[in-house]
N, C-alpha and C positions, 0 to 999 in steps of 0.2 A: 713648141719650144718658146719659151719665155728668153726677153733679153731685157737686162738689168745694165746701169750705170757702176761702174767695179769705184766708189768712189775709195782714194787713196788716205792716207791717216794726213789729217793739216793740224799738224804742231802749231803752238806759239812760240815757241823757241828752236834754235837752231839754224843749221843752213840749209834752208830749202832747195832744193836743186831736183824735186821728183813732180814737180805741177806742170814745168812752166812757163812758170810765172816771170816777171819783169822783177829782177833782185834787188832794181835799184830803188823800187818804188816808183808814183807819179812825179810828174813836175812839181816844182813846188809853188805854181800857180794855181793849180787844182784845188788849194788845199787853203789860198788866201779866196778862188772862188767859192767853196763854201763857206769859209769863214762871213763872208759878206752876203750871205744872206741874212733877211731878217724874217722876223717875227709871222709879218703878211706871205712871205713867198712861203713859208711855212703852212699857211692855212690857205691858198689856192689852188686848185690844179694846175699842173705845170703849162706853160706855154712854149713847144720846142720849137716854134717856127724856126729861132735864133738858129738852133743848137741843129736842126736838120739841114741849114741851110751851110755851117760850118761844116759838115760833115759831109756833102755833095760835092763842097767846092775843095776838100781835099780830096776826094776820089776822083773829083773831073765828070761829075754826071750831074743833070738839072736833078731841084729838090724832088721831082715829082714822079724820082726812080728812086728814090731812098724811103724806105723803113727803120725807125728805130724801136730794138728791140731790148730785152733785159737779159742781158746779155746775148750771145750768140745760141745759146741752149735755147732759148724762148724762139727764135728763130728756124731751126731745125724745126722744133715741137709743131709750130705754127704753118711751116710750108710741109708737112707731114701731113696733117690733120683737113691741110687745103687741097693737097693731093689726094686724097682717098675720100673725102667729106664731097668735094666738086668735084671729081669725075664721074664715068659713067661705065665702070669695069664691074664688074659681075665679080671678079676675084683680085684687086690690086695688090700688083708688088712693088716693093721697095727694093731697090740692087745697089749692094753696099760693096764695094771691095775693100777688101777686108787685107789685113789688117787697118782698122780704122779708129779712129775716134768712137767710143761707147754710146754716145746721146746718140748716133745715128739712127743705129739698128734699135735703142731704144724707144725710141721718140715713134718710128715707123712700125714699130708692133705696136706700143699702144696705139696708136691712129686707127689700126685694123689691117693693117696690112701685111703683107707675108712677105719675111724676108730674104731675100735672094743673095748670097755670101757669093763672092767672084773673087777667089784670091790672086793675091799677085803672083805674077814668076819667080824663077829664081831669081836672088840679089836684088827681088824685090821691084822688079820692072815692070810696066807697068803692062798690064795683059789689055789692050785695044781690042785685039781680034774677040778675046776670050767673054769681054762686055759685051760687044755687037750680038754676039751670037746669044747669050742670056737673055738680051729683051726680047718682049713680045706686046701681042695687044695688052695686056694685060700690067706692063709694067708703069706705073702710074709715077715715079719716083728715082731717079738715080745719085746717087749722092757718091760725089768725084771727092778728093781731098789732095789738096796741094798749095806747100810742102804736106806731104803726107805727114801723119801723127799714128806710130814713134820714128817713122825711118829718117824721117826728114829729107823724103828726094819727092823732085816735083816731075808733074804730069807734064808731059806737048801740048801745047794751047792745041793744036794742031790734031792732035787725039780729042780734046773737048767738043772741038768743035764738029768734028765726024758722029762723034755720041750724040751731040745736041741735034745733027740734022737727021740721023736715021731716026730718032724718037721723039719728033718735032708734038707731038699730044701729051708726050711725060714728061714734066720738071725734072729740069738738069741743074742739080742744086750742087754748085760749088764750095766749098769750103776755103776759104784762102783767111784762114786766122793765124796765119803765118805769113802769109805773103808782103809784108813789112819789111821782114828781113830778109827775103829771095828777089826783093825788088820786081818784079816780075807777076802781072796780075790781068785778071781780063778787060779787068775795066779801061785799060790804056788801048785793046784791043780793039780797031775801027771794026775786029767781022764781029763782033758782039751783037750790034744792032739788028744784022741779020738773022739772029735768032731768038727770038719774044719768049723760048722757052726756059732760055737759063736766069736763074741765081743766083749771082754773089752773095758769100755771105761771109762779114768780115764782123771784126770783133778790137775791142780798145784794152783787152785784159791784157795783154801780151807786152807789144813796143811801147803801148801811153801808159801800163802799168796800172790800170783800173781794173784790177778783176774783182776784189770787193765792194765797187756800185756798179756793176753789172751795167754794163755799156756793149751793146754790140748792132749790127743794121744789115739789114741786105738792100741787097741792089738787084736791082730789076725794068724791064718795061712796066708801066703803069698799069695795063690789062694785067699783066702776070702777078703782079702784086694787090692787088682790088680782092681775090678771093682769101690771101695771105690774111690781108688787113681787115677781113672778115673776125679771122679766127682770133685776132691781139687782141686783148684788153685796151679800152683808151687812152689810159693813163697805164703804161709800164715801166715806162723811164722816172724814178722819183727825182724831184725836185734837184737835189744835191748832186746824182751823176747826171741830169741835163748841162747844169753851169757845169761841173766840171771837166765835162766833156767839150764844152766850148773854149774852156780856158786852155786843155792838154793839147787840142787841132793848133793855137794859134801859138803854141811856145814849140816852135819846129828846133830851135837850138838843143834842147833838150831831146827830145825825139832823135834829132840825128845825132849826140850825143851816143844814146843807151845803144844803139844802131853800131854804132863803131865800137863799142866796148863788147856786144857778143859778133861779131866778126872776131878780134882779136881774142878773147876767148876760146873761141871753134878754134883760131889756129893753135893757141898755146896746145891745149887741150889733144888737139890732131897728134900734135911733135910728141906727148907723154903718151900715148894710147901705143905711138909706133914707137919708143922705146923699150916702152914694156911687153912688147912683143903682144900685143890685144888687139885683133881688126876691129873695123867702125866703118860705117857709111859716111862721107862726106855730105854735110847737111845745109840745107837752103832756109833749114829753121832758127831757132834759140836752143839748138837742143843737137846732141851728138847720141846716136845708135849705137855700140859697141858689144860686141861677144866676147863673153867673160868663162863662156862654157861651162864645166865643171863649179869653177869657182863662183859661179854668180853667188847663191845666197849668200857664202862665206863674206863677199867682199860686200853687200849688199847691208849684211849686220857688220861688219866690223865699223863699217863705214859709220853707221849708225849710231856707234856705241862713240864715235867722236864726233858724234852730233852734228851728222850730214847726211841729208834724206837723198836719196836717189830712186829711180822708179825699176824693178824687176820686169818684165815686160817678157817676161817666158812664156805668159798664158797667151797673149797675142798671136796671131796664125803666122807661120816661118819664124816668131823669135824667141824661140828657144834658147835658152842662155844668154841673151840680150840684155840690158839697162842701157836705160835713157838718163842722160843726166843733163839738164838745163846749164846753156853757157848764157849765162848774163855781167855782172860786173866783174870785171876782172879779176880784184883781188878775191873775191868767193870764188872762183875759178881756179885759182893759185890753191890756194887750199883745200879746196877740193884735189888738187892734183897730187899735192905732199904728202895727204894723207892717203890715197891711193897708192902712191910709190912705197908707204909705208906695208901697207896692206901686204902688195904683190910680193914687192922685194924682200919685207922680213920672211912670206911664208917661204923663199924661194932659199 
């Protein structure tokens, strides 16, 4: 079995609400740091010391547990490829709980590795016992996701940390490209250091609103990243998302800003889902789960046809009749909602 990236249709036009994505766009310092490059920065290789060292000191880890990557996908690809390329397994697996993010299981078959699907419980909880028992010598790879992607509920540090210690040989590679908005991450975590095995792995597309220059980094001990940084290219990061990823770390007004407008969002959003008689999962992401049932494709296209992308997420394992739809600036959120109410209530 082959696994593929399901990528989604990306309009130029419209309200995007099925990526994602940050609605409101970057800082608009981002955007005067490119502007101010010239000509020279243009025709040198980049130099991130700046821009790793901005990015360490808002995670709270010295520079010399930081990777930057192009984006968080080059990331996955790279601690994949170092998990199966450096180890010493006769047959390496990758153990994905599923429902997950694509590039996972992606990334970890191309590498060579065979991959292990561990789905979650019911209402999507998270199966502890049901991982433990999946690994073996042979699991070279585990890739956790929290806030998960689409439910948007997060993992027990407390369950990472028991994964990380019964498989202290296999990379326990976290995903927290959400963990912005859940506030809650390993890295604030003092038992982190006790385990050399795991991987943060964080990304700037989402809260800093850069997902078209591909900004993303993991975090790791220095040994655990050495075989990582084997696999990167020298130069991944171009010129343009360096600076502007140094500019979007140091404008935190804006950052805690977009931060408070999908909070408020998730709530409005909450109150209309339980109006209209439609359950959802309460989310730690930019992003609300909802069962639509029956009606999904209907509300899916209609949605569409007034020029609002939302994501279908049927084919994901447990979400059947599911969409996801991205809360970011409030008033796309608003309108998103009226035309939902329009949807539900006229068919009704």
């Amino acid at each position: 079995m082959s696994y593929l990236y399901e990528k989604a249709p990306n309009p130029s036009t419209g309200l995007r609400l099925h990526l994602n994505e940050n609605t409101g766009g970057c800082s608009p310092a981002v955007l005067e740091a490119i502007r101010r490059l010239t000509a020279t920065d243009m025709s040198l290789y980049p130099d991130y010391t700046g821009t790793i060292a901005a990015a360490a000191a808002r995670f709270g880890v010295p520079s010399s547990h930081l990777l930057l990557t192009n984006g968080l996908d080059e990331g996955i690809l790279a601690a994949s490829l170092a998990a199966v390329r450096f180890g010493s397994r006769s047959a390496p697996e990758a153990l994905v709980v599923v429902p997950a993010f694509d590039m996972q299981a992606a990334c970890a078959d191309i590498a060579g590795a065979r991959v292990v699907e561990v789905p979650l419980r019911n209402d999507f909880a998270f199966p502890l016992e049901e991982v433990l028992g999946r690994m073996s010598d042979e699991t070279a790879i585990v890739f956790l996701t929290t806030p998960n992607n689409p439910t948007g509920i997060s993992i027990p540090l407390d369950d990472i940390f028991r994964i990380a210690a019964a498989a202290p040989a296999a990379i326990i590679f976290v995903d927290e490209a959400y963990a912005d908005f859940s506030g809650v991450t390993l890295l604030s975590d003092p038992r982190l250091g006790q385990h050399q095995n795991i991987v943060v792995g964080r990304t700037f597309a989402k809260a800093y609103g850069m997902a078209a220059l591909r900004c993303g980094a993991l975090v790791a001990a220095p040994e655990t990243l050495a075989p990582i940084s084997r696999v990167l290219p020298p130069y991944s990061l171009n010129v343009a998302a360096a600076a502007g990823l140094r500019a979007a770390l140091a404008d935190t007004a804006y950052f805690d800003w977009y931060l408070a407008q999908t909070r408020e969002s998730k709530r409005l959003l909450y109150g209309a889902l339980e109006r209209l008689g439609v359950p959802y999962w309460t989310s730690d992401a930019n992003f609300v789960l909802a069962r639509f049932g029956a009606d999904t494709r209907r509300v899916c296209d209609e949605l569409l046809a007034k020029g609002i992308y939302v994501r279908d997420r049927s084919k994901n394992y447990g979400c059947e009749g599911c969409v996801r739809i991205t809360t970011g600036i409030v008033a796309h959120t608003k309108a998103c909602i009226d035309s939902l109410e329009e949807v539900l209530c006229g068919a009704r």
